[in-house]
C-alpha positions, -999 to 999 in steps of 0.1 A, spaced: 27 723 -62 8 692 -72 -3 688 -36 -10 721 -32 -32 714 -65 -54 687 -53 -56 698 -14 -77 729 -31 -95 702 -55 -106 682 -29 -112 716 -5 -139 734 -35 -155 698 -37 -158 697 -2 -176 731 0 -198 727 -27 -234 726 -15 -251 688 -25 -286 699 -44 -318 678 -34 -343 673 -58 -380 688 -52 -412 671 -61 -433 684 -93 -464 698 -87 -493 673 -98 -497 698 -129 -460 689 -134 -466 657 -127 -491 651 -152 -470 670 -181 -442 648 -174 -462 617 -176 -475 634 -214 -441 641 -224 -430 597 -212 -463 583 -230 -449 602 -263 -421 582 -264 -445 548 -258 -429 546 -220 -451 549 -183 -443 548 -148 -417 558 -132 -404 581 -104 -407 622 -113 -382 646 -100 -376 684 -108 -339 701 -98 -333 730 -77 -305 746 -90 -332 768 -109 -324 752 -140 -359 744 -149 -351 708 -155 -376 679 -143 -362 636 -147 -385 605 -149 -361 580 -140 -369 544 -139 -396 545 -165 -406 514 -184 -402 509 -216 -407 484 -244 -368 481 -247 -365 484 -209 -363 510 -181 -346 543 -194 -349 579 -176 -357 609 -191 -346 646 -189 -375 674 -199 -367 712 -202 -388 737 -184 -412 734 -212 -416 695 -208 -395 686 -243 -375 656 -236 -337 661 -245 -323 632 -232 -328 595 -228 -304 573 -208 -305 538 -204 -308 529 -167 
């Protein structure tokens, strides 16, 4: 049963369609790069998902404490902050 178990684990992981992310728009763009220069942070590389969650990243943004990415909701409030 155990093998049974992780055959269909590894079988759904398998199957499960990999997600690209798309490009922001340059007005997406530009209200990502608002939302990073609240925090005191610039650069970096923007990305929004396309699971239709509404969620754009700025990974690899510089910092005074160093590089950190960013999470924005669909309305461009950060919620999270990761060190990279």
């Amino acid at each position: 049963m155990k093998k049974f178990s992780i055959a269909a684990a590894a079988l759904i992981f398998a199957c499960t369609p990999a997600f690209a992310d798309d490009k922001p728009t340059d007005d997406e763009a530009a209200k990502i790069k608002d939302a990073v220069a609240a925090w005191g942070c610039s650069g970096g590389d923007y990305e929004k998902e396309t699971e239709g969650t509404g969620v754009f990243e700025a990974e690899d943004v510089d910092c005074k404490a160093g590089q950190y990415d960013f999470r924005l909701d669909k309305s461009f409030k950060v919620f999270v902050i990761t060190a990279d």
